[in-house]
N, C-alpha and C positions, 0 to 999 in steps of 0.2 A: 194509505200506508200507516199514518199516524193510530189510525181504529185497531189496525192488525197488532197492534207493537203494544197498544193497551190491554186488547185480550191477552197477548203472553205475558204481558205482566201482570194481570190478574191471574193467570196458571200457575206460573211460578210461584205468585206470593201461597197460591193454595196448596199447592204441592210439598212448600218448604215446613220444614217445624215451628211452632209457637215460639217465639223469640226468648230463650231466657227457660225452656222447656226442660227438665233436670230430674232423675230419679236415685234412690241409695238404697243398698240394703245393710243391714245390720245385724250382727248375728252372737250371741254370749252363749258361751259355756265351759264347763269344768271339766276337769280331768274325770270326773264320773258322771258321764255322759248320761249314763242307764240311771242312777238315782238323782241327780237332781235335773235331767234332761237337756233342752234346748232353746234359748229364748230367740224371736225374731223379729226386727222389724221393717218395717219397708216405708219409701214415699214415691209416688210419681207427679211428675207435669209441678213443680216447684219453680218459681224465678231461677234458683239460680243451687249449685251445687252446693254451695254452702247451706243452705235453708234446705236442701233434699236432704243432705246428711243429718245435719241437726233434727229433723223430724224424724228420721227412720233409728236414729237412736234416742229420742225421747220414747218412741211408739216399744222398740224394745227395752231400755230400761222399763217399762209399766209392762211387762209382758210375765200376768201375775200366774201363770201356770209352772211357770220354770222359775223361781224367786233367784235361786242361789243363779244361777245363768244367765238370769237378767242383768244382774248386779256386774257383770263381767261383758255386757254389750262393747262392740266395736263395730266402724264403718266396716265392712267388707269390697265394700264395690264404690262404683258412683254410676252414671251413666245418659246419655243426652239419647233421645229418639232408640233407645230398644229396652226389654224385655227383662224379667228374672222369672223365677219360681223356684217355689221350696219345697221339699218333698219328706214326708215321714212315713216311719212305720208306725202305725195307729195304735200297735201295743205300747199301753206303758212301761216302762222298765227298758225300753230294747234301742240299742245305736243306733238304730237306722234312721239318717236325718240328712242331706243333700239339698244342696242351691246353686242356683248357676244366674248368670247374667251374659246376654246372646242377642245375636240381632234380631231374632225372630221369637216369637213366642211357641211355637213348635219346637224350637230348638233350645230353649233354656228349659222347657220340661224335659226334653228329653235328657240332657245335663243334668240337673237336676234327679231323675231319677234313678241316671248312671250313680252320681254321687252315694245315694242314698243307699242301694245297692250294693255299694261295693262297702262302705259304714254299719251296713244290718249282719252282711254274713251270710256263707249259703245256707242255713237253715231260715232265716226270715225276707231276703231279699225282694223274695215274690210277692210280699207286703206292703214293700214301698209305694205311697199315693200321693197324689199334688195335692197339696192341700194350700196351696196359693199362687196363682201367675198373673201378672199384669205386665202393661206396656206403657212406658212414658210416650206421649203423643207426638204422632210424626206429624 
């Protein structure tokens, strides 16, 4: 009995999340979206939510594509054991920009690219692309 009661403790411990397992996203921009854009950043699998956030807005303040947007980073999210992604329209100049954080990563694209979509307009919508999705570790 005692052998049986140590395999499920060993399952358990493997099944549960990394102790202290932590992801953020972070996101700046302006009121002219179309000219100075969108800055992002992100962090997964951090000790702890404070240190996820702080890294995913260092990562966007330095987010040297979009200066003036970077400059205006904020946490957006936090999140322990799930998923985000971010989604653009690959033209420059154009709204379309979307993120989401979900329990699955199927699902925060697809968020994510509702987002994006409904920010581009029906003339660009059908342009929106993930252009990044991760998962903090279950």
């Amino acid at each position: 009995m005692i052998r049986f009661a140590g395999i499920w403790t060993l399952i358990a411990l493997a099944a549960s999340p990394p102790a202290g397992a932590a992801g953020a996203l972070a996101v700046g921009s302006t009121s002219d979206v179309v000219g100075d854009g969108i800055a992002v950043g992100s962090s997964v699998n951090y000790p702890s939510i404070d240190e996820a956030r702080e890294a995913a807005l260092q990562s966007c303040h330095g987010y040297a594509r979009a200066p003036k947007a970077a400059s205006t980073c904020a946490a957006v999210g936090t999140f322990h054991g799930e998923c985000y992604a971010v989604s653009y329209d690959p033209k420059p100049g154009t709204p379309g920009a979307g993120w989401a954080i979900a329990a699955s990563k199927d699902l925060a694209e697809e968020r994510a690219l509702e987002s994006c979509q409904a920010a581009a307009g029906p003339t660009r919508r059908d342009q929106c692309r993930i252009a990044e999705s991760k998962c903090d570790e279950n």
